[in-house]
C-alpha positions in Angstrom: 9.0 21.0 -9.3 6.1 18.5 -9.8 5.0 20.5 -13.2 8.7 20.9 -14.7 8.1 17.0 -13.9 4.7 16.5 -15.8 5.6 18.7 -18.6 9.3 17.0 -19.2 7.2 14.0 -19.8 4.7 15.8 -22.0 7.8 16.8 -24.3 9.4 13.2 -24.1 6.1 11.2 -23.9 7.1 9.6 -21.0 4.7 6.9 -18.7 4.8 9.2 -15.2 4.3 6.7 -11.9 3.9 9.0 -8.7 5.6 7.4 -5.9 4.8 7.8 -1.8 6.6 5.8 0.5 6.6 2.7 -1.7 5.2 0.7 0.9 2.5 -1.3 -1.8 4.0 -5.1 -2.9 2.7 -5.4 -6.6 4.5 -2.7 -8.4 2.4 0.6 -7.8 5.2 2.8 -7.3 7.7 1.8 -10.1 7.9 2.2 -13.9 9.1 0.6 -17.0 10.2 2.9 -19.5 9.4 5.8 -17.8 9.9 8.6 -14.6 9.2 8.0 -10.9 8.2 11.2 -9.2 8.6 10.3 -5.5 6.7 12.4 -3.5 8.4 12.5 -0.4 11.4 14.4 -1.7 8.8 17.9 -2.3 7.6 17.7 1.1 10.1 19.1 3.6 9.8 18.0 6.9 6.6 19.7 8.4 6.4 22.7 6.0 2.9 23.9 5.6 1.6 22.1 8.5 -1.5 23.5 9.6 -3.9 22.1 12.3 -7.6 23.4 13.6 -9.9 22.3 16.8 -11.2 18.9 14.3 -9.0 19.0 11.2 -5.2 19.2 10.0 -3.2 19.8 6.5 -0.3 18.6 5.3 1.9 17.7 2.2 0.6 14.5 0.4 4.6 13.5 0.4 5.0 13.3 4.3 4.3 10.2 5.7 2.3 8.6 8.3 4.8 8.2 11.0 5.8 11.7 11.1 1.8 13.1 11.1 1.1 10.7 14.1 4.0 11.9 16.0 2.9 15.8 15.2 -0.6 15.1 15.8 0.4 12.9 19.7 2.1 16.1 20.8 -1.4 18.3 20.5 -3.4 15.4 22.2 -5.1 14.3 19.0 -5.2 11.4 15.9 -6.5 10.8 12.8 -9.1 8.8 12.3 -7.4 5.5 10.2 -3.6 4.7 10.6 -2.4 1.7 9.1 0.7 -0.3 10.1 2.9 1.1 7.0 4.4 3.7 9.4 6.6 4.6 6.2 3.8 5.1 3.9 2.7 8.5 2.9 -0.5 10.6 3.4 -0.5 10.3 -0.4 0.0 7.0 -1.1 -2.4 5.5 1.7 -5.3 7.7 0.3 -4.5 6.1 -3.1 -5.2 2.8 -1.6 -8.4 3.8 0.4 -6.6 2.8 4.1 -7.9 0.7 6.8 -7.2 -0.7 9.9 -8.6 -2.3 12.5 -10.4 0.8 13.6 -12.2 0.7 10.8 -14.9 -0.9 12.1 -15.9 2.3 13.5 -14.6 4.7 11.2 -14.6 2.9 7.8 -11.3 4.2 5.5 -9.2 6.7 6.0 -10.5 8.3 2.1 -13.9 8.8 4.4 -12.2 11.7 6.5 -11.1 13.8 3.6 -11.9 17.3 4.1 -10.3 18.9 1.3 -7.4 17.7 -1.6 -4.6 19.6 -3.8 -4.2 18.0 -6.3 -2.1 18.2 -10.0 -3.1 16.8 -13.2 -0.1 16.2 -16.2 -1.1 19.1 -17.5 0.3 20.6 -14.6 -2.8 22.5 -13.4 -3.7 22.3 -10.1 -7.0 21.8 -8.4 -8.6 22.5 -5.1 -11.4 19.2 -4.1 -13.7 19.2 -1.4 -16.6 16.7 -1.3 -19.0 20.0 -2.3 -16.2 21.2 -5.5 -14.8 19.2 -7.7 -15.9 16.2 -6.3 -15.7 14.0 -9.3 -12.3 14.7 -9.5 -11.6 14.0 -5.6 -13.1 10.7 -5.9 -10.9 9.8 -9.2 -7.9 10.4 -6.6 -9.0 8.0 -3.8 -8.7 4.4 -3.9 -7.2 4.0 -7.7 -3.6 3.5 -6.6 -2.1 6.8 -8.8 -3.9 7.1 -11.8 -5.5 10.4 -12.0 -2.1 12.2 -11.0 -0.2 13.7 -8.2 -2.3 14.2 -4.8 0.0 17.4 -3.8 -1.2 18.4 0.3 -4.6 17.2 1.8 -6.7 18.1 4.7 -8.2 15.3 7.2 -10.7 15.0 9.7 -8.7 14.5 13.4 -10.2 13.6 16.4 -9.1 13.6 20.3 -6.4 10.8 21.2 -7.2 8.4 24.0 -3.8 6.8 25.4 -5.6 3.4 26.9 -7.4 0.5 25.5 -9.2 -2.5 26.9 -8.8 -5.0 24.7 -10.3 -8.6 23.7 -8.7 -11.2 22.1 -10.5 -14.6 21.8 -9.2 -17.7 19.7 -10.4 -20.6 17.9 -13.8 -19.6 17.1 -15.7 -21.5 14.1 -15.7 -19.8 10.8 -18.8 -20.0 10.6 -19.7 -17.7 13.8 -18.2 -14.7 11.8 -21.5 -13.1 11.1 -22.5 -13.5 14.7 -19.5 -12.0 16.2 -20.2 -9.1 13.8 -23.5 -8.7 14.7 -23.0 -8.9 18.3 -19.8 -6.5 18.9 -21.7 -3.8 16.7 -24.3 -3.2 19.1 -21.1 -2.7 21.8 -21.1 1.0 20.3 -17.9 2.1 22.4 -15.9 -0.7 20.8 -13.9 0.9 18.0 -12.0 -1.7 16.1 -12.5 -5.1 15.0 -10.0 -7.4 13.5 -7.8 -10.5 13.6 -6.6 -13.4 11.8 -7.8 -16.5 9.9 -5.8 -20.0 11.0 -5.9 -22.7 9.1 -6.5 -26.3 10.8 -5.9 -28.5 7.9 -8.8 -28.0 5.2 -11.0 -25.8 8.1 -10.2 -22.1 9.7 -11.3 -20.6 12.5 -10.9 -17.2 13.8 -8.6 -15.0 16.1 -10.8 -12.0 16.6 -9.0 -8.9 18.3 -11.4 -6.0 19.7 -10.5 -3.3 21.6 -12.2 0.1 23.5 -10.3 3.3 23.9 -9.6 5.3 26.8 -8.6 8.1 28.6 -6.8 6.3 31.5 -6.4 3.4 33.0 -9.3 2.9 35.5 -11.8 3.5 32.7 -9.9 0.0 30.4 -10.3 -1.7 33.6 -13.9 -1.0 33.9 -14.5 -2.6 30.7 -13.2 -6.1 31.9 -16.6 -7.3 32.8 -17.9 -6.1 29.5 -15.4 -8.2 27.8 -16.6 -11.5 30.0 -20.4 -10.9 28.9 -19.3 -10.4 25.1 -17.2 -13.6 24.7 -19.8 -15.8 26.2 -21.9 -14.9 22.9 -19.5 -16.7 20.7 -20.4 -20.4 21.1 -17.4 -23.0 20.1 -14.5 -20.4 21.0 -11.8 -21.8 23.2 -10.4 -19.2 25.4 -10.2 -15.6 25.5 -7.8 -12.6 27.2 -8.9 -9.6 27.9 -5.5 -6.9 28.7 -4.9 -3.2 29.6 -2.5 -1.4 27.2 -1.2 2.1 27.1 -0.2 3.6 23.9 3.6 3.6 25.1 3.5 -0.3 25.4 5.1 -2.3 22.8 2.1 -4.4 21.2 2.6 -8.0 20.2 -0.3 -7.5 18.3 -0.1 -4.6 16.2 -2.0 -5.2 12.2 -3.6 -2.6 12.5 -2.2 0.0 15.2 1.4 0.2 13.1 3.0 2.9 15.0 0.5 3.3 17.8 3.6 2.4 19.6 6.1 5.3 18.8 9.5 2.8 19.1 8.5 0.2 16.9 7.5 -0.4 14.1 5.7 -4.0 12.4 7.6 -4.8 8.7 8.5 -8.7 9.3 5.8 -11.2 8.8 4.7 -14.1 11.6 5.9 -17.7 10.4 7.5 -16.2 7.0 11.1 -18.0 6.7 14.2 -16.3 5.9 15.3 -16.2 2.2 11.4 -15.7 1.1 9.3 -13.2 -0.2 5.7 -12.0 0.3 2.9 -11.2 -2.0 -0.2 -9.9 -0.5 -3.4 -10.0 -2.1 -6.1 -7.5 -0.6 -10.2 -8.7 -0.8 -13.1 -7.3 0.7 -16.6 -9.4 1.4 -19.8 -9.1 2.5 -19.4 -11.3 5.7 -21.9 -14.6 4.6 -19.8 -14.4 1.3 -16.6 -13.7 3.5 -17.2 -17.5 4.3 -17.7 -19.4 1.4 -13.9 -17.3 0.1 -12.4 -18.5 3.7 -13.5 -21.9 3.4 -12.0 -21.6 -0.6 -8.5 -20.6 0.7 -8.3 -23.0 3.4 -9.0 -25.9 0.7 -6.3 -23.9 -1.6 -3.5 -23.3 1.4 -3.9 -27.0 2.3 -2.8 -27.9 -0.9 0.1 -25.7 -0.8 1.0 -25.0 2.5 4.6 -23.7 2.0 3.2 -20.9 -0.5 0.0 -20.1 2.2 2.3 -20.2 5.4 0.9 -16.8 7.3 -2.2 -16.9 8.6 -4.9 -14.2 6.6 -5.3 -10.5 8.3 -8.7 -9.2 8.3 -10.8 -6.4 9.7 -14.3 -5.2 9.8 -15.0 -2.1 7.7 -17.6 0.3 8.1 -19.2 0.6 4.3 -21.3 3.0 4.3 -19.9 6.3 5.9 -20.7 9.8 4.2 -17.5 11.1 2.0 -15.9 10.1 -0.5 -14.1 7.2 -1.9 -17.9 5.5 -2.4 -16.9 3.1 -5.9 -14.9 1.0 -3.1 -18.0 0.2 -1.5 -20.0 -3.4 -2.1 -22.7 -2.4 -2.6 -25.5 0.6 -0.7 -27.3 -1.9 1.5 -23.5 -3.0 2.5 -23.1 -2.0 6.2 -19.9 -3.4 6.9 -17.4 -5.3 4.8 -14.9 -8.1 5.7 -11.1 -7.1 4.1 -8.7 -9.5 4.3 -4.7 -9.3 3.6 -3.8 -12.8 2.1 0.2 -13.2 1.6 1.9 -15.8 -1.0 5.4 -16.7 0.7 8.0 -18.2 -2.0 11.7 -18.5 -2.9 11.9 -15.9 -5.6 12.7 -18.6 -8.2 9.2 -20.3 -7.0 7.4 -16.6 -7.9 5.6 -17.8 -11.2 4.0 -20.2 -9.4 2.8 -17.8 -6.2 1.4 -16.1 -9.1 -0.6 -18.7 -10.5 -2.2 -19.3 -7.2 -3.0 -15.9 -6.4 -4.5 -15.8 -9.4 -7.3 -19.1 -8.8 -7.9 -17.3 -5.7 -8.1 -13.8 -7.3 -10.8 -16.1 -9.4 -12.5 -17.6 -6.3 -13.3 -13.9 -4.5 -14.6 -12.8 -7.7 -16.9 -15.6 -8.0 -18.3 -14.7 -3.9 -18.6 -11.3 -5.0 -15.6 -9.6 -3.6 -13.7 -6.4 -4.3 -9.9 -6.1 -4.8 -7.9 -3.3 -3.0 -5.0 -2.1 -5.1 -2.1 -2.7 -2.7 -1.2 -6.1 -3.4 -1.2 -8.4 -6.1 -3.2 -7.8 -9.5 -4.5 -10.2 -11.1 -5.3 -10.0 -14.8 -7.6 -7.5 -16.7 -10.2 -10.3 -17.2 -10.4 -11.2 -13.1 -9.4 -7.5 -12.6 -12.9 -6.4 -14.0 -15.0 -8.5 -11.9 -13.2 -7.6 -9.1 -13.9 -4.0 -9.2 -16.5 -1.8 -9.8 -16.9 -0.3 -13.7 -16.1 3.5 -13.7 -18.9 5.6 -14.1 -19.3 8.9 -17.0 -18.0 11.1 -14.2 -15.0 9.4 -13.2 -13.7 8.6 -17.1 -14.7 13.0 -17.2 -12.6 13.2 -14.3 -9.4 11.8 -16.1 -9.7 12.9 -19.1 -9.6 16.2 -17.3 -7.0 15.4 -15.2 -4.6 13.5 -17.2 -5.3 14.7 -21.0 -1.7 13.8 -22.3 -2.5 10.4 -21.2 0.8 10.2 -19.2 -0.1 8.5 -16.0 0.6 4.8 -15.3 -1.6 2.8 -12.9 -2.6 -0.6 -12.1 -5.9 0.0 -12.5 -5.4 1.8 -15.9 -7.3 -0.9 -18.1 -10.3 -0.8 -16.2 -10.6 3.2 -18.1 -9.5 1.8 -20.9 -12.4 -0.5 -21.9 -15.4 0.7 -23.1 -18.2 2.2 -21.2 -21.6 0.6 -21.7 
C-alpha cells in the first residue's frame, strides 16, 4: 500500500507528508497541495507484534497507548513514553521523544534497536545502528523528511508499578544548576522535571522527581531520602514527598501520559476556553537554560494573556550511545534542559502569537539552544541557528532515500541550503 502511495506521487509529482497520530501543533502532519499518507490505517491492531527477554517490534503506525498496554500485560516498558498517548511509534521517533524519565534514559530515538523503513522510491531498508546507519539517523528527530518509518524495534526494560516521588516549589531560577547537579548523584532517581512559574518579571521552579519501584514498602523507604535531598535546595518553600501506584490517577502527569491506563492528559492548566495553543520546544545547556528563562519571563510579563501556562521542562540525558546524536548540544553536553513553551490566543489574535514566538525563537538561539520539531517553526533564518547543519552523510542519506524529491518536512530548508 505505502509504495502504490509513493509511486502515485512519482507519476503526479505530488509533495507526500507521512502522517502518525497527528499529535505535533505546527503542521507536521498535513499538506498543501499534496497527499497525506497516515500511517495508522497500515498497521492493524497488533499485527506483527513481536517481543524478546529486552526488546519488542512493532508497526511504526501503532501508537503509544496501545504498545504500553501490550507491553503492561508481560511485566515490562519502554524506556521513554510521552504524554501523547495517541501519538504513534512513528511519529514520536520523528520528533526524538522525551519525558521526564529522560533524565535517566535520554530520548526515546536512544533505544532503537533496529528500523524498517521506505524511501519514495518505494525501496525498503533494514537500519540498525551497525547497517545503514546514516540512513537511521536521517529518520530520527527530523519530523518526516527522509520518508515512511514502516515497523521498528525498541529496547524494553522491566516495569516497576510504584514510585516515590518529590515535588518541591518555589525554588529560585537560579538554583537550577544545583538541583541538577545534586539529584544526579541520587543514581536510583529516574526522572526529573517540572514547571517554570512566572512571579511578575522573575520564575522560579516546580521541580518533580520521582524513584521507581517494585512495591510499596520499597517508595516508602525512600521518604527519608527525599527529606535529605530537598534540604540541598536553599530558598525553596515547601516540598511533598507521595506514594503512587501506576493505577492511581496522577494530577501530575507531563511526562507519564498514560502511565495511568484510564486517563489520559490533552487539556492544558490555566488555558481558557475558546483559545488555542502553540507550543514551542527548546533545549539548553542548564547555565544558558537561565539566561532563556529569565528572557521569557521579561517577554510573558509583557503579554501575559498570550504566555498564560506555566513552561514544561525536563532534564535530558545528552549523551547516551545510539542514535539520533545531531539533536545533541554539543559532546561535552551531559544533560540538556528542554522546555515546552505554549502561546495561548483567540485564533483571530494568531498572527500575533506568532510574532512572539518568533522573538523568543530569536532569544534561544542567541543562548545557544536547539529547537525540537514538534511545535512552532520559526523562520528559515532563526530555523538555521537553532539547529545543527546536516553533515555529507545525512544530505547522502536523502538523496538516497528520497530521490524524486517528493517528501515534505518542516525541516526541509535546512537540506536545501548549501553545504560548506
Amino acid at each position: 500500500m505505502l509504495r502504490s502511495c509513493f509511486k502515485q506521487a512519482v507519476e503526479y509529482g505530488w509533495s507526500i507528508v507521512v502522517r502518525g497520530g497527528g499529535q505535533s501543533f505546527g503542521g507536521q502532519s498535513t499538506c498543501l497541495g499534496g497527499a497525506v499518507v497516515d500511517m495508522t490505517r497500515m498497521t492493524e491492531h497488533g499485527s506483527g507484534r513481536q517481543i524478546g527477554s529486552d526488546w519488542c517490534k512493532c508497526g511504526a503506525g501503532e501508537t503509544v497507548g496501545s504498545i504500553q498496554a501490550f507491553l503492561r500485560q508481560r511485566g515490562v516498558r519502554l524506556p521513554i513514553y510521552t504524554s501523547g498517548t495517541d501519538a504513534t511509534i512513528g511519529g514520536v521517533l520523528a520528533l526524538g521523544g522525551v519525558s521526564g524519565r529522560s533524565f535517566r534514559r535520554g530520548l526515546l530515538a536512544h533505544h532503537v534497536l533496529e528500523l524498517e523503513v521506505m524511501g519514495t522510491d518505494g525501496r525498503l531498508w533494514v537500519c540498525r545502528p551497525d547497517h545503514n546507519r546514516n540512513l537511521m539517523d536521517l529518520f530520527l528527530g527530523t519530523a518526516g523528511l527522509a520518508g515512511a518509518l514502516v515497523s521498528v524495534c525498541l529496547r524494553t526494560e522491566p516495569l516497576k508499578p510504584w514510585r516515590s516521588r518529590l515535588k518541591v516549589s518555589d525554588i529560585p531560577l537560579e538554583e537550577l544548576e544545583e538541583v541538577y547537579r545534586c539529584c544526579v548523584r541520587e543514581l536510583e532517581l529516574v526522572s526529573l522535571e517540572g514547571f517554570v512559574v512566572r512571579k511578575g518579571e522573575t520564575a522560579r521552579l516546580e521541580v518533580h522527581a520521582a524513584i521507581e519501584c517494585a512495591d510499596r514498602l520499597e517508595a516508602e523507604r525512600h521518604h527519608s531520602r527525599w527529606e535529605s535531598l530537598q534540604l540541598k535546595w536553599p530558598g525553596c518553600s515547601g516540598a511533598m514527598v507521595t506514594t503512587g501506584s501506576i493505577d492511581d490517577p496522577l494530577k501530575f502527569s507531563a511526562s507519564l501520559g498514560g502511565w495511568c491506563r484510564d486517563e489520559k492528559y490533552t487539556r492544558l492548566e490555566g488555558l481558557p476556553d475558546g483559545q488555542a495553543a502553540l507550543p514551542i520546544s527548546l533545549a539548553f545547556h542548564p547555565s544558558d537554560a537561565v539566561v532563556f528563562v529569565k528572557r521569557w519571563a521579561r517577554l510573558a510579563a509583557a503579554n501575559p494573556d498570550v504566555f498564560a501556562t506555566r513552561p514544561y521542562f525536563a532534564m535530558v540525558a545528552a549523551r547516551l550511545p545510539g542514535v539520533g546524536n545531531w539533536l545533541r548540544l554539543s559532546e561535552s553536553v551531559e544533560h540538556m534542559v528542554a522546555f515546552d513553551i505554549f502561546a495561548s490566543f483567540p485564533f483571530q489574535d494568531r498572527i500575533h502569537a506568532q510574532s512572539l514566538l518568533g522573538e523568543l525563537a530569536g532569544s534561544a538561539a542567541d543562548c545557544r539552544g536547539r529547537l525540537y520539531p514538534y511545535g512552532w517553526m520559526p523562520g528559515t533564518d532563526v530555523l538555521r541557528r537553532l539547529f545543527p547543519k546536516p553533515d555529507g552523510a545525512m544530505h547522502e542519506a536523502r538523496r538516497t532515500l528520497d530521490p524524486a524529491g517528493l517528501q515534505r518536512s518542516v525541516l526541509e530548508s535546512l537540506f536545501d541550503c548549501p553545504q560548506e
